[in-house]
C-alpha positions as CSV (number, residue, x, y, z in Angstrom):
1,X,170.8,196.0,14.2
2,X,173.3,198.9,16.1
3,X,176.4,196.6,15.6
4,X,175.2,196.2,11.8
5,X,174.6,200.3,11.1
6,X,177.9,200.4,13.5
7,X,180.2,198.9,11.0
8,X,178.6,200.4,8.4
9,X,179.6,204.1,9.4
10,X,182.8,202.8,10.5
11,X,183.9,201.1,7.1
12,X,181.7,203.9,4.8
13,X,183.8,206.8,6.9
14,X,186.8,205.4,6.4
15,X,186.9,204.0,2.9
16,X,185.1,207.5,2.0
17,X,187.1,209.6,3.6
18,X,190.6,207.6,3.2
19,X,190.3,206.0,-0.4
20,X,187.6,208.6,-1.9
21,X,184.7,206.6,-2.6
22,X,181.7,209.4,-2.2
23,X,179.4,206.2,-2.6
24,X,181.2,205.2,0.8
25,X,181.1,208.0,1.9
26,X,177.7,209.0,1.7
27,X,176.7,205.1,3.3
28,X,179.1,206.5,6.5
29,X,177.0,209.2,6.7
30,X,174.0,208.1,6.2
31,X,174.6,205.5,9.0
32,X,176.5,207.9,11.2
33,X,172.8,209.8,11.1
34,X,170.5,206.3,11.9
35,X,172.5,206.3,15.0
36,X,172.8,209.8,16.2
37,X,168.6,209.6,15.6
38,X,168.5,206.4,17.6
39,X,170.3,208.2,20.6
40,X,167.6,211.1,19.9
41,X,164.8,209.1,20.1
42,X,165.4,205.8,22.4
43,X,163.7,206.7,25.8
44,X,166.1,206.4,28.5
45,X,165.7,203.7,31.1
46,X,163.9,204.8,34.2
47,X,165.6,204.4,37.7
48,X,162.6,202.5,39.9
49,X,164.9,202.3,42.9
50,X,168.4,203.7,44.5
51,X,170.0,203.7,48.1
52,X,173.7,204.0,49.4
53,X,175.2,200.4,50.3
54,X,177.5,200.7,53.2
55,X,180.5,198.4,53.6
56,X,179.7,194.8,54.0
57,X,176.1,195.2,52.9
58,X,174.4,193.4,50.0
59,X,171.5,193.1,47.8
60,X,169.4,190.5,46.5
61,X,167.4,191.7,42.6
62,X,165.1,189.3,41.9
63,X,162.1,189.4,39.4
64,X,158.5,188.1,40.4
65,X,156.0,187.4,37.9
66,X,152.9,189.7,37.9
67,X,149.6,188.4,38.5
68,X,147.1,191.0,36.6
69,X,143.9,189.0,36.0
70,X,143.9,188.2,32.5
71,X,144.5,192.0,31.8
72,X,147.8,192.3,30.2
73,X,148.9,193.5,26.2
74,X,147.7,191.2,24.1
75,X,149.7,189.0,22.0
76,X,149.2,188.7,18.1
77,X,148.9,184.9,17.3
């Protein structure tokens, strides 16, 4: 959906701006707005975990399912 409102502001700025179309125009901006809200309001990822590696040192991420009884969201069927 970004790479779709993306080119949209990129192609409605430039054929607005460049050949004059204000219906472009106003389809750049209107997109260039979507995505400066979507920075606004997307909540940034949250950093669980960080440490210093020194030289030669490694890590290992790995992801292991949660067991929570039965408990979890609930999926729409």
């Amino acid at each position: 959906m970004a790479a779709i409102v993306a080119k949209l502001m990129r192609t409605g700025l430039r054929r607005g701006l460049r050949d004059g179309s204000r219906g472009w125009l106003y389809v750049g901006m209107t997109a260039a707005a979507l995505q400066i809200a979507r920075r606004i309001f997307t909540e940034q990822p949250e950093t669980v975990f960080t440490t210093e590696l020194k030289p030669g040192q490694g890590i290992e991420v790995r992801t292991v399912a949660r067991h929570d009884g039965g408990r979890g969201k609930r999926t729409r069927r």
